[in-house]
N, C-alpha and C positions, 0 to 999 in steps of 0.2 A: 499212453494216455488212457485216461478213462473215460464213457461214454455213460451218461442220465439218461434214460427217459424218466417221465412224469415230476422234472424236477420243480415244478411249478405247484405241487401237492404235496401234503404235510408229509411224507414219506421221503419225497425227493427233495423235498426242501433242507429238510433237516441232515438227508444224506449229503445233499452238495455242501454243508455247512462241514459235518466232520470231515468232510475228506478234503477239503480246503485245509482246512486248520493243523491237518496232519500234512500239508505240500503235499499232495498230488495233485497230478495234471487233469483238470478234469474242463470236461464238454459237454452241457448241457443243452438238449434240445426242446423248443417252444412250436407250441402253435400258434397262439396270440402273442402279442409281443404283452399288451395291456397286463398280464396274468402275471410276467416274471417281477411286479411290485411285490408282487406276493412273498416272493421268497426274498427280493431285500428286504423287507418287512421284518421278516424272521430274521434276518440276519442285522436290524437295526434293534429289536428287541433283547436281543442277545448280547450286544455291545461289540458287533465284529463286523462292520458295517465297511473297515477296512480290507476285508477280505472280499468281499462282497465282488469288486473288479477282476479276481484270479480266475471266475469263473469264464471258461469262453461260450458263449450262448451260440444257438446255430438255428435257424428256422427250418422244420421239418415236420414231416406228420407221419406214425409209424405204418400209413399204408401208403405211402407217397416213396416209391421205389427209390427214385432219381437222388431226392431229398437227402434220403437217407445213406444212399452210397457216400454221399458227398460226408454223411456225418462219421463213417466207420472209416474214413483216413486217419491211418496211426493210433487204432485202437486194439486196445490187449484188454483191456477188461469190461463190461458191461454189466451194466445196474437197472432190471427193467422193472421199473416203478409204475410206468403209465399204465393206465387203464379204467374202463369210465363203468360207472353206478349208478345206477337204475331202478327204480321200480315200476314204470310209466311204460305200457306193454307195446306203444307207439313207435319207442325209441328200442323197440328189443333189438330190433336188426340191425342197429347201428352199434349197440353195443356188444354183438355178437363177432360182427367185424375189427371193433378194435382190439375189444380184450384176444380173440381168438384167432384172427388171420390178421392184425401187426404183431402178435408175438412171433406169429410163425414168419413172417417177413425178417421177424428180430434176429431170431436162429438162423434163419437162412443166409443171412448176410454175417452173420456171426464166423458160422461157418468158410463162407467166401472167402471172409478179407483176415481170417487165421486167428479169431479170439482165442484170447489164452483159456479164457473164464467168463462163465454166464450166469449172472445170479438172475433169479426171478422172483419178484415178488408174488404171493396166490394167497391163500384164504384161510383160514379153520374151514369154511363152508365147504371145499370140498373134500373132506374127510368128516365119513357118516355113521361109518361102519363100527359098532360099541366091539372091545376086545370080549370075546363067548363069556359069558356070566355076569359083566360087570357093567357097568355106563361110562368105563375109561374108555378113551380114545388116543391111539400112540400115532408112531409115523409107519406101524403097518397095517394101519385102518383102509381099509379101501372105499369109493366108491360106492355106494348103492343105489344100481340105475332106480328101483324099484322106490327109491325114495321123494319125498318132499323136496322139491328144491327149486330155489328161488334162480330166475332168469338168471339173475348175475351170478348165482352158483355154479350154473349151467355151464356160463361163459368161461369161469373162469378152473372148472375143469378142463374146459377145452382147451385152455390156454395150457395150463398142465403139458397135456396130452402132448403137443406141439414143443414141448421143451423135453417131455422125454423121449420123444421121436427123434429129434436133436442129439441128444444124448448116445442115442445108439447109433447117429452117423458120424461120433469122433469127437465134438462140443462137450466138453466138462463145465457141469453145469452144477450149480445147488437151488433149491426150491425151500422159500420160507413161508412155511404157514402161519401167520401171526392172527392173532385174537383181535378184538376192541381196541383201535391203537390210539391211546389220547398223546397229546403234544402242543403244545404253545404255538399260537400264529395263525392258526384256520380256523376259527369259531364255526365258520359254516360247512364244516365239512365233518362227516363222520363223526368221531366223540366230540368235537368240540358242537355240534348239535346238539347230544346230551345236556352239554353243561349249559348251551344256549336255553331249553327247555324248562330245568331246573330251575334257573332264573326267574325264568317266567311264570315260575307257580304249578308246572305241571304234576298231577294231584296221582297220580295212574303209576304201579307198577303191574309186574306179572309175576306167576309162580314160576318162574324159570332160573336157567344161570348162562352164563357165559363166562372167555375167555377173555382176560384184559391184560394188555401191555403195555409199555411205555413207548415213545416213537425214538426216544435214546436207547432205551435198550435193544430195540429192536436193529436199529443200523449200525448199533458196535457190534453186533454178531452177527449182521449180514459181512461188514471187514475183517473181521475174522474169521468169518466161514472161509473167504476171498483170499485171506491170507497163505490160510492153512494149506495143505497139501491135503486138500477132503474137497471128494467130488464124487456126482451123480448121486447123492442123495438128499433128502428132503427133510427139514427139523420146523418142530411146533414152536412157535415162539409166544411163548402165554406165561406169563409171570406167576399170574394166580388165579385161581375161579372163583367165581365171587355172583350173590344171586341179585339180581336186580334191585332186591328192594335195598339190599344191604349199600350196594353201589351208589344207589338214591340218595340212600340217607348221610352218606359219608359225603358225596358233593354235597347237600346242601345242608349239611354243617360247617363247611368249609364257604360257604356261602352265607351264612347267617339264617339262612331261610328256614320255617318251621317243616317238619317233617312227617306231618299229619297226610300219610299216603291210602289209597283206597285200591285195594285189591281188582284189579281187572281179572273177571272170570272169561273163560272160553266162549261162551255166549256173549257175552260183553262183546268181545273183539271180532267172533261171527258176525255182529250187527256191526261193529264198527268198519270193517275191511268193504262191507258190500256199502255200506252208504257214502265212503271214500272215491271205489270206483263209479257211484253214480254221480259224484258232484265232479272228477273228473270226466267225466263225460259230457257233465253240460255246463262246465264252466271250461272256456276256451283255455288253454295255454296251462289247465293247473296238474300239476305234475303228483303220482300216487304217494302217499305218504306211506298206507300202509297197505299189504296185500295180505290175500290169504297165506300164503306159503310163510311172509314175516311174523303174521299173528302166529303161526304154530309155530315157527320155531324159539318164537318169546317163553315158550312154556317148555322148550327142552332143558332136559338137568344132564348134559351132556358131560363130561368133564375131561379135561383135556393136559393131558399126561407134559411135562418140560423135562423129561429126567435125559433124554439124547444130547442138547442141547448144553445141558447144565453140565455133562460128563466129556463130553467133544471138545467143550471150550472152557473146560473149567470155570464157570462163570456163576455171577452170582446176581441173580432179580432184587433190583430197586422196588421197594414195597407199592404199592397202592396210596396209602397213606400220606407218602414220600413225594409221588411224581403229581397227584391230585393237588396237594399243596401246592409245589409250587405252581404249576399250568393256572389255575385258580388265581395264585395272587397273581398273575401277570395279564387276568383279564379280567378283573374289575375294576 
């Protein structure tokens, strides 16, 4: 049997969908029960709404020891999706705990109860380090403590750390760094933000780039990472690098919306991060939108290497073009 977490967010959502569809046994674990609409959601969207019952759900929390023993009966593989986002400096320490000691509770019962196989989900964020000459970035990028990096970068280095620690007590594990993941089903989450914003007229890019992927292509090559006979190593999952404004204007043409965008300078968004953190400060409950550490890394032109990925699994990226289209028509 197989074991979810985060199957309640577009990564996990979309992974409990293929791997249903392909009959595997799988066990999804929840915190709220309220939230697993979420992913029939997705799976009424999709028109597989009968699949939907094969999943077995299990209430757990991945710092919740007892919880979880009870979840890793009869499990050979795991898919650790969960993990929480932040900018909101309030909430660091909670999110320090989950991304970074429930993974390490994940491994550790991993370990216990005899996993075959440990996939984890983690970040582009944390790989910093440009290959000597270039502004490429592959999977022998390291860390650099010495850098920028945003709380949840932080976290989810650490989380990292805890799965290759893992790794060198017997747990064969693969680790996926994926880009910008858009996907059908979550508006309010991660790119579907993006495309929420657009919507709404937002006028503002930066001189930056980043890494984008699709949330299908990124879970058929977490399965056959899974699949394969490859283990203890780590693959970028970026389709294509693409720079903001370009990004902008390809949603909202796909949108209808005009594309009359206004360059955000570095002072721009100096001003903007500090009067963010002032209005959360004296507005109760409102959470950081933007932080310093995010305004800089809008302006990195980092770019971000798929050739392991593409050569390991012979595979081939669905364009930008391609997965924008359709995520778009199926939310307007």
């Amino acid at each position: 049997m197989i074991l979810v977490t985060g199957g309640t967010g577009l990564v996990g959502a979309h992974l409990l969908l293929r791997l249903v569809e392909k009959n595997n046994q799988v066990r999804a674990i929840y915190r709220n029960e309220k939230n697993i609409y979420k992913t029939e959601n997705l799976f009424k969207l999709m028109n597989k709404l009968d699949l939907f019952s094969q999943i077995e759900w299990l209430e757990a929390d991945i710092n919740d020891i007892p919880a979880l023993e009870e979840a890793f009966i009869d499990i050979k593989e795991v898919y650790h999706c969960a993990a929480m986002v932040t900018f909101t400096s309030s909430e660091n320490e909670k999110m320090q705990k989950i991304n970074i000691e429930g993974t390490a509770n994940m491994v550790n019962l991993s370990l216990v109860f005899g996993v075959e196989k440990f996939c984890h989900i983690s970040s582009i964020a944390t790989l910093d380090e440009t290959i000597i000459g270039t502004n490429l970035i592959d999977e022998t990028s390291n860390w650099n403590p010495n850098g920028n990096h945003s709380d949840y970068a932080i976290s989810k280095f650490g989380a990292e750390t805890e799965v290759w620690r893992a790794a060198q007590e017997g747990l064969n594990v693969v680790i996926v760094n994926p880009g910008v993941i858009f996907g059908i089903g979550f508006p309010d989450q991660g790119s579907g933000e993006i495309i929420t914003k657009m919507k709404s007229g937002f006028p503002f890019y930066t001189d930056g780039k980043t890494g984008i992927v699709s949330v299908n292509d990124l879970v058929n090559c977490m399965i056959e990472l899974m699949k394969n006979n490859i283990f203890n190593q780590r693959f970028i999952i970026v389709s294509e690098n693409i720079s903001y404004k370009d990004l902008f204007e390809k949603i909202c043409e796909l949108l209808n919306k005009k594309t009359n965008f206004l360059e955000a300078k570095k002072w721009m968004l100096a001003i903007a991060w500090r009067m963010d953190w002032l209005l959360t400060a004296i507005i109760p409950n409102k959470k950081r939108s933007l932080t310093r550490d995010l305004a800089t890394a809008s302006f990195t032109k980092d770019l971000y290497k798929n050739d392991l990925i593409k050569q390991t699994l012979n595979f081939e990226f669905e364009s930008s073009d391609k997965f924008l289209k359709e995520i778009i028509s199926k939310s307007i």
